[in-house]
C-alpha positions in Angstrom: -72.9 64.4 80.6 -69.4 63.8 79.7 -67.1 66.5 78.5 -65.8 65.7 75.1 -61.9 66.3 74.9 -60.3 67.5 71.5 -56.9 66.1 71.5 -55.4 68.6 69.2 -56.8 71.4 70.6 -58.9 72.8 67.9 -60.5 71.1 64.8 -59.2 71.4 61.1 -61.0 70.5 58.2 -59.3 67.4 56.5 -60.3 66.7 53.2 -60.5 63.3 51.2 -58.6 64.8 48.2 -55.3 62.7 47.0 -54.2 64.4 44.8 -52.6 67.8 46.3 -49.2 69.6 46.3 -48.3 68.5 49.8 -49.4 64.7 49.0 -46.6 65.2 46.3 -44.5 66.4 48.1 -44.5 64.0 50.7 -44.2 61.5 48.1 -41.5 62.8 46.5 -39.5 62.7 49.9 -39.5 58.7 49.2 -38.1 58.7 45.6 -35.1 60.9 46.9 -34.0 57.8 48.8 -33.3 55.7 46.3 -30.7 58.1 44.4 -29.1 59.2 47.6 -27.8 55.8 48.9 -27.2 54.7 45.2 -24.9 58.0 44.4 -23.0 57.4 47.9 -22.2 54.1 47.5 -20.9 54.0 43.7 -18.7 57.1 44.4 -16.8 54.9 47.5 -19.0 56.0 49.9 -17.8 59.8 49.7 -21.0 62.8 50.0 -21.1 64.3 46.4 -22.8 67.6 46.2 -26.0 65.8 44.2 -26.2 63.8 47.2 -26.1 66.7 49.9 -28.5 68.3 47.5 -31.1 65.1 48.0 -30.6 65.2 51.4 -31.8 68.7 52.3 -34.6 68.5 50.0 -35.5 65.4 51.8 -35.3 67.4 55.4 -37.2 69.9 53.6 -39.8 68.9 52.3 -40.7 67.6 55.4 -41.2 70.7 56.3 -42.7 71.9 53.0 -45.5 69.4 52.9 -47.1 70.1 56.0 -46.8 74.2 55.4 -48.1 73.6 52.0 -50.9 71.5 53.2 -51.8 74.3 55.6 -51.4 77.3 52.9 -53.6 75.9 50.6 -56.1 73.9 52.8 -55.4 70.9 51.9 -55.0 68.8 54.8 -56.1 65.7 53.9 -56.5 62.0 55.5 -54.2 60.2 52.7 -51.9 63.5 53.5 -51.9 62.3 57.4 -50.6 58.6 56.3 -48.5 59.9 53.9 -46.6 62.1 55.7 -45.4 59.9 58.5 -45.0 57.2 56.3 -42.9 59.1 54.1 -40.5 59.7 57.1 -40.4 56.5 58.2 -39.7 55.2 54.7 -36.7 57.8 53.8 -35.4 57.0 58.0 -35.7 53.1 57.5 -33.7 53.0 54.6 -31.2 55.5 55.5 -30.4 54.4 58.8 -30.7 50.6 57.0 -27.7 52.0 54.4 -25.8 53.2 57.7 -26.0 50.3 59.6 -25.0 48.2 56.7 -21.7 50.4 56.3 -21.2 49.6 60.2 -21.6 53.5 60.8 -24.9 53.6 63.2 -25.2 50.3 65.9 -28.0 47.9 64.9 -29.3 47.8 68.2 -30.5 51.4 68.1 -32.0 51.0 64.4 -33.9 47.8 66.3 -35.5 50.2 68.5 -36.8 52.7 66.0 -38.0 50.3 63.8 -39.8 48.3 66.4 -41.3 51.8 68.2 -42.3 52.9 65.0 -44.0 49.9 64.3 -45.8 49.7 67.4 -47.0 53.6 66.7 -48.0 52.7 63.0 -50.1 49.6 64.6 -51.7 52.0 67.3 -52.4 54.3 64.0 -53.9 51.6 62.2 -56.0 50.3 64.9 -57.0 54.4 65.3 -58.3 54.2 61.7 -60.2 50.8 62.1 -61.6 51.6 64.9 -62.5 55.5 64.7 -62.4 55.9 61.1 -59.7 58.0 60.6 -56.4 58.9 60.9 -55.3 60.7 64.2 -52.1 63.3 63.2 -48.8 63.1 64.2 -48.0 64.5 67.3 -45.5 67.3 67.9 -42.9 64.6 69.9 -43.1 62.7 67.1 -42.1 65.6 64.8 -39.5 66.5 67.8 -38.4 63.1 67.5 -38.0 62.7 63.1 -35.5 65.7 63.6 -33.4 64.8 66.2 -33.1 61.4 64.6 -32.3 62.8 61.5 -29.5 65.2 62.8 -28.5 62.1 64.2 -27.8 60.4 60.8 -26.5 63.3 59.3 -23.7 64.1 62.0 -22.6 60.3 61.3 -22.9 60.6 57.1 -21.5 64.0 56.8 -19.1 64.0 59.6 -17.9 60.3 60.3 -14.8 61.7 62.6 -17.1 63.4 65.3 -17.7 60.3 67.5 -18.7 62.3 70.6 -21.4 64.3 68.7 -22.6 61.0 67.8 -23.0 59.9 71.5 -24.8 63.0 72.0 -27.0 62.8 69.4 -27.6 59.2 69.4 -28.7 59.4 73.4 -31.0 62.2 72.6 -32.4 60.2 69.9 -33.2 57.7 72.7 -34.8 59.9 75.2 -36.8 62.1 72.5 -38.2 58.5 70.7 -39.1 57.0 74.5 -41.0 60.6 75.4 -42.7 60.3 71.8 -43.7 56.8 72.0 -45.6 57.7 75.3 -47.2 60.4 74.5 -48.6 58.5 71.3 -49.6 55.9 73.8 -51.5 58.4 75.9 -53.0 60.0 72.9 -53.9 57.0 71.6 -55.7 56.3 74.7 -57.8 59.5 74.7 -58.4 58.8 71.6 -59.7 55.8 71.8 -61.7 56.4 75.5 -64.2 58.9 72.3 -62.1 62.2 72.4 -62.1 64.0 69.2 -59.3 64.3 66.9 -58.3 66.1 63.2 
């Protein structure tokens, strides 16, 4: 008889509510986006203090969603969509805004949107196949940081080019580790290992 593997190491229960606190929050994170690149660019592209404001409740509450979600046991499947989502959402469009201003290289905004697609696809394929949606992995998380310090050393501090290398080739190395270990999770996954 074959051992059964649990992928993330012990099981939660995840709910089919939709309506939750962390959901909100999550959701939230989106509608920030909007505001942020609007307020920027009509005040000549200079950071206001409504702006930094959105910003850190952006980074935030990607931190307060999941905490939230765990407090009040509410982990839910629309919660592990959402989430992820929500960060690629509020990255796409940022680092879009960026690369439009000739800040960030296009190149390196073609390589996250094409990994993240390529992870979204391995999700969606998850859910069709297994039923549900496998969580994000702690790379990944890893990764959605270091991307966004990324942005923000070029937004709030345009002058520090060689932090920007820095940053930008850890961004590279952090998404590459990432995308493989969603590949090989993925894989376990789908060879019948269990997963939240």
């Amino acid at each position: 008889m074959k051992e059964v593997i649990h992928v993330d190491g012990k099981k939660v229960l995840v709910r089919n509510d939709i309506f939750t606190w962390s959901n909100l929050i999550s959701f939230t994170r989106v509608l920030v986006t909007v505001p942020i690149i609007y307020i920027h660019y009509q005040n000549n592209k200079e950071v206001s203090q409504l702006v930094t404001f959105l910003i850190v409740y952006g980074a935030i509450s990607d931190y307060l969603d999941g905490l939230v979600a765990r407090l009040r046991n509410e982990i839910s499947e629309l919660g592990k969509m959402l989430d992820p989502i929500a960060d690629k959402i509020m990255a796409f469009m940022l680092f879009f805004y960026t690369v439009w201003l000739g800040w960030i290289p296009l190149w390196f905004f073609l390589i996250g949107v094409v990994r993240d697609l390529l992870i979204m696809l391995g999700s969606w394929y998850i859910k069709k196949e297994r039923g549900k949606v496998a969580m994000s992995t702690m790379s990944g998380k890893i990764s959605v940081n270091v991307l966004g310090l990324y942005w923000m050393s070029v937004f709030f501090f345009p002058e520090e080019e060689s932090a920007h290398m820095i940053l930008m080739i850890c961004s590279l190395i952090i998404m590459a580790i990432s995308f493989v270990d969603y590949f090989y999770r993925y894989k376990k996954i789908l060879d019948g290992a269990e997963f939240n």
